[in-house]
Structure formats: C-alpha cells, structure tokens
C-alpha positions as CSV (number, residue, x, y, z in Angstrom):
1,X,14.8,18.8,-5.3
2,X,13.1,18.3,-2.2
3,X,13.0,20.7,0.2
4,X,11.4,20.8,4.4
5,X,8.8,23.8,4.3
6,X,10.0,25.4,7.4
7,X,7.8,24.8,10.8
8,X,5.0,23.7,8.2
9,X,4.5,19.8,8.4
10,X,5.5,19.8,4.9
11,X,7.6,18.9,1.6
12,X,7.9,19.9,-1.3
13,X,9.5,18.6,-4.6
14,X,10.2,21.2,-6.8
15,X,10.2,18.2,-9.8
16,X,6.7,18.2,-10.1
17,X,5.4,21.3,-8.3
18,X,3.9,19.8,-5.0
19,X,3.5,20.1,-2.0
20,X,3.2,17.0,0.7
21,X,1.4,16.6,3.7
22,X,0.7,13.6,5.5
23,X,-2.4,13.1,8.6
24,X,-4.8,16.3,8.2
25,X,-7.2,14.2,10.5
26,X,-9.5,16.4,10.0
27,X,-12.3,16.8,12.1
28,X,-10.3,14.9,15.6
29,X,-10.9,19.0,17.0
30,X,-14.2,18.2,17.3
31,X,-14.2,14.9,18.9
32,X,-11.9,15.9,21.2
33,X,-13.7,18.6,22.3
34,X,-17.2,16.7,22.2
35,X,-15.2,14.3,25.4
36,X,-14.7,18.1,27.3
37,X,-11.2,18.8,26.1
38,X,-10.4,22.3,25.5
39,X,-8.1,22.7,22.6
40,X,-7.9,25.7,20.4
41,X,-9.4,25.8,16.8
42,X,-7.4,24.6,13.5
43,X,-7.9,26.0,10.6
44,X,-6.5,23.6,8.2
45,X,-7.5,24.3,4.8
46,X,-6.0,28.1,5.5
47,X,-2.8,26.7,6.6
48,X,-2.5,24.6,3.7
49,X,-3.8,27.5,1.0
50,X,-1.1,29.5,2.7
51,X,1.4,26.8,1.9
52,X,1.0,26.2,-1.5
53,X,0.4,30.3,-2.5
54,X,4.0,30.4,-1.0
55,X,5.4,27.6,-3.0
56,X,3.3,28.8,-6.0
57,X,2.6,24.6,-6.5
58,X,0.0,23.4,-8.7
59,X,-0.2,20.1,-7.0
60,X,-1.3,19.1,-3.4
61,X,-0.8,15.3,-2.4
62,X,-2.3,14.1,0.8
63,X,-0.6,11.0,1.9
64,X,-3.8,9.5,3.8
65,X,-6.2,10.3,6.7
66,X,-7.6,13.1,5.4
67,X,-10.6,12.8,7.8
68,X,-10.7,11.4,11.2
69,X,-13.8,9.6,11.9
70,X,-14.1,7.0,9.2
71,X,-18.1,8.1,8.5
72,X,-17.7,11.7,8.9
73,X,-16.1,14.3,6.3
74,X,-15.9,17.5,8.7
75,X,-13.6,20.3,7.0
76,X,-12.9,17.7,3.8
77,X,-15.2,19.5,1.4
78,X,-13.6,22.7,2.1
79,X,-10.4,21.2,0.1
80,X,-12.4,21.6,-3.2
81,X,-11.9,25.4,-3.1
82,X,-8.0,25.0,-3.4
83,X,-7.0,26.1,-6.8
84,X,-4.7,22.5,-7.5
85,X,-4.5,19.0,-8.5
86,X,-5.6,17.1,-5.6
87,X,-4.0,13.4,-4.9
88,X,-4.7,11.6,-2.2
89,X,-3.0,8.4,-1.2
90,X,-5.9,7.1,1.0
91,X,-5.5,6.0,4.6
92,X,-7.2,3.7,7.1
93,X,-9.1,6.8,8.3
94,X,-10.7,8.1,4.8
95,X,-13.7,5.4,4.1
96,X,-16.2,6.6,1.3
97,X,-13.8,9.3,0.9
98,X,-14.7,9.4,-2.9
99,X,-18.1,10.5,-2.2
100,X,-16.6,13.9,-1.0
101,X,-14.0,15.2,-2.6
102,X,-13.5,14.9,-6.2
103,X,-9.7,14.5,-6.3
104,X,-7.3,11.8,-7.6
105,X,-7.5,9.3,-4.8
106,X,-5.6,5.9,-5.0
107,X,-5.9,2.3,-3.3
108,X,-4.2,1.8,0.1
109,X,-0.8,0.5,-2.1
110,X,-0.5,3.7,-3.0
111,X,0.8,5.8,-6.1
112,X,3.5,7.2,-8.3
113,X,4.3,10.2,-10.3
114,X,7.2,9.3,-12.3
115,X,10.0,8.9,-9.5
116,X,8.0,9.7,-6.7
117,X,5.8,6.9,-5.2
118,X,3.6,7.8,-2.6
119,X,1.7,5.9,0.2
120,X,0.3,6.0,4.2
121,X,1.9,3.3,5.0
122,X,-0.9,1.5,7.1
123,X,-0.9,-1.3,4.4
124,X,1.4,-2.6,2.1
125,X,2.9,-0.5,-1.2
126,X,2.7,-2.0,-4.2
127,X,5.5,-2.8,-6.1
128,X,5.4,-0.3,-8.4
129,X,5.1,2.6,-5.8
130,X,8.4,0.6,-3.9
131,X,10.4,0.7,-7.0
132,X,10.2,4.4,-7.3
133,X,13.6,6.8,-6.8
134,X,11.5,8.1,-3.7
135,X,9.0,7.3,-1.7
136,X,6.7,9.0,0.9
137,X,4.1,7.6,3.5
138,X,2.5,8.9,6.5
139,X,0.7,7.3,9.2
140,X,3.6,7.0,11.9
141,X,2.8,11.1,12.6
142,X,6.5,10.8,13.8
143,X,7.4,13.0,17.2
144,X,10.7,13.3,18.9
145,X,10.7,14.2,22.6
146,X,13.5,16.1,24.2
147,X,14.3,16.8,27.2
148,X,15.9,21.0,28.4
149,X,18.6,21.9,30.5
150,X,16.5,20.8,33.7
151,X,15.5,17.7,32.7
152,X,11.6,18.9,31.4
153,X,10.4,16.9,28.1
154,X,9.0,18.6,25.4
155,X,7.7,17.1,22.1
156,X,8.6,18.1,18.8
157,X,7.2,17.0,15.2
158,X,9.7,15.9,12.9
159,X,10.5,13.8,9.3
160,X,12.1,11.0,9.2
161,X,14.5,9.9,5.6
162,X,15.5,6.1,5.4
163,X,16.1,3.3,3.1
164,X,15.2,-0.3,2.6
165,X,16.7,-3.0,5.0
166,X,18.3,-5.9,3.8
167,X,14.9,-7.7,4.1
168,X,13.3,-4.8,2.3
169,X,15.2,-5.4,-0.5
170,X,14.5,-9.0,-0.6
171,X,11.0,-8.2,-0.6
172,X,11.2,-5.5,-3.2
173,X,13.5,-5.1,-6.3
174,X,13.9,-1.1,-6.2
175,X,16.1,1.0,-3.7
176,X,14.5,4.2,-2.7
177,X,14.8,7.3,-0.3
178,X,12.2,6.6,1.9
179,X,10.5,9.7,3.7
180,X,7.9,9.7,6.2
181,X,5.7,12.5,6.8
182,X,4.9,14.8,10.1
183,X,1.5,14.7,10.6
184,X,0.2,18.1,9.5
185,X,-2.6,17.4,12.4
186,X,-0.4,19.1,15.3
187,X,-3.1,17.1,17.3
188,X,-1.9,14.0,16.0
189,X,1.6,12.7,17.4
190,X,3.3,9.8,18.1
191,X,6.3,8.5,20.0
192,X,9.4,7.4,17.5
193,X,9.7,4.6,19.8
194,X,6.6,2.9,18.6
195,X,6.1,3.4,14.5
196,X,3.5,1.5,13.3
197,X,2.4,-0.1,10.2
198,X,3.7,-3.0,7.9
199,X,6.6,-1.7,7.0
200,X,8.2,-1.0,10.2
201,X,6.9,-4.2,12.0
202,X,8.4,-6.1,9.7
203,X,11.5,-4.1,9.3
204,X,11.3,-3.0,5.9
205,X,12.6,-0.1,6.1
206,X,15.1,1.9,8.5
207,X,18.5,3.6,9.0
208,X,16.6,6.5,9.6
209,X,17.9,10.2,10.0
210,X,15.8,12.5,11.8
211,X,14.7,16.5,10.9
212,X,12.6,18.6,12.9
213,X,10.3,20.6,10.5
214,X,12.4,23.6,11.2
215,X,15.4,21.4,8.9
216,X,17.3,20.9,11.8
217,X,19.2,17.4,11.8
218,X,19.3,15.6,15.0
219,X,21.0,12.4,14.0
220,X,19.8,8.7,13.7
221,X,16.6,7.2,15.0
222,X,17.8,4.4,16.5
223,X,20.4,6.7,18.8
224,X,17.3,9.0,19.7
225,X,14.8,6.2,21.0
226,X,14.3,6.0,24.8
C-alpha cells in the first residue's frame, strides 16, 4: 500500500516500512537569508523524526537533493541521529555527499527495493529502476496554483501519479506507476507548467493525476496547466 501522509510532503509504503521524501534542500534558509530575505526557520530533521515516529517506519528514503549548495552539508549531519535505514537516491545538488552521511546512497540512475524503484529524476533511470511495479523521483518540487473566489492565486504543493507514454515504453521494457514527489523543502516550488528533467522533456512519462498533500484529487495535469 501506499499511502499520502497528510499535509506532510510525504509517502509512505507500508510494503517495506518507509517513508519518502523528495528535495530537503537543506541549507537554501540560509542562503536566502544571507541575500536579506527574511524567511522563518525550518527545522527539518524534526519534521521528519516526527514523521517516521508516527508511521513507526524503519526506513527513510530521500529521493535526491538532500543539501542545497553542492559544497556545503548544512543540517545533513543531523540526519545521522534518526534511528532508520537511510537511502538516498542522490541528486544534482548532493556532490561529496558520501563524505557526510553514512547512509545507502546510490548513482544518479537510481535504486530499487524489490518493486519499488526510486530516483530524482534530473538524469536518466536505469533500466532496472524503470522496470520496477513503481517508481518515485523528485526534482520537479511539483506546485499547483489556484486561484479563490476573487480571482487571488495561491500556491499549493502537491504529488503527481503517472505512467509511461507510448515513447516511454519504447524506451523501456517495464510499465510502472510513476509518482513524483512534493518537495519536502516548502521553500522549494515549482510551476507544473514547467517540469524539468529527462524524463519529461522527452515525454517519458505523463497522464498524470494530481493530489494535494492533504489527498485531495484535483484531476489531470494536462487540464490544470495555465
């Protein structure tokens, strides 16, 4: 099974015992705030010990960018105190990454724990991760904007579930669920209208549906773009 954690930026698959977030960025706080911008503090490793006590999970997997500034590890060290299996599924953000955390941490193609494959998603999968039951990547930090009753937008993190396209299943031979991951950075959002990475520029995947982290279903991607 694999459940939305309400309003948490996160999954979990009940399978294996896990819990997945996608995009900590950690450490983006401080930069922002070094260029004068006053934001108010994050306490991410909290937020993510208070996830996994409520699941009771023995396994945290961090689908990429842990850190934010490629030769920086701000906050990463911290994630050594969590009493789990750590597996990371490293992004275009977590350089040298290995020299400070000691967890499981993979190539940029990705991983799989028996029917799950896991990736960011700023490079390609590997086949092996692709031809997994379901997979789940990160990197787009995927945002919906909205707009109320008097025409004001307001932005609202969400996960997106697809499947291969027709050229996706040319390109590879298995035929999975494809989830992609709200950044658990609430920092770190982007426009639906613009997903990046290899596998939507080359339209991969799609058919999307879209969930707000709350569970709440609002329909197709493609009918939600602007």
């Amino acid at each position: 099974m694999i459940e939305i954690i309400p309003n948490k930026r996160a999954l979990y698959i009940a399978d294996i015992n896990a819990v997945i977030i996608a995009d900590l960025h950690m450490g983006y706080e401080y930069v922002l705030r070094k260029e004068g911008i006053k934001i108010p503090k994050i306490n991410t490793f909290e937020e993510i010990k208070s996830i996994l006590n409520e699941k009771n999970a023995d396994k945290l997997i961090i689908l990429g960018d842990v850190k934010h500034s490629i030769g920086e590890f701000m906050g990463v060290k911290k994630l050594q105190d969590l009493d789990v299996d750590i597996y990371i599924a490293k992004g275009n953000h977590d350089g040298n990454l290995e020299n400070a955390l000691n967890a499981k941490i993979s190539g940029t193609d990705g991983f799989r724990i028996g029917n799950f494959g896991f990736v960011h998603g700023h490079s390609w999968p590997s086949n092996e991760v692709m031809e997994a039951r379901y997979v789940f990547m990160g990197h787009v930090h995927p945002e919906i904007e909205l707009r109320d009753s008097i025409g004001k937008a307001h932005r609202y993190p969400c996960h997106l579930v697809g499947h291969l396209t027709k050229s996706g299943r040319k390109k590879y031979e298995g035929n999975p669920r494809i989830f992609v991951v709200s950044a658990f950075n609430p920092l770190a959002g982007s426009n639906l209208a613009n997903p990046i990475g290899p596998l939507f520029k080359n339209k991969i995947i799609g058919d999307f549906d879209v969930y707000l982290i709350n569970g709440t279903y609002l329909g197709k991607m493609e009918a939600l773009q602007y």
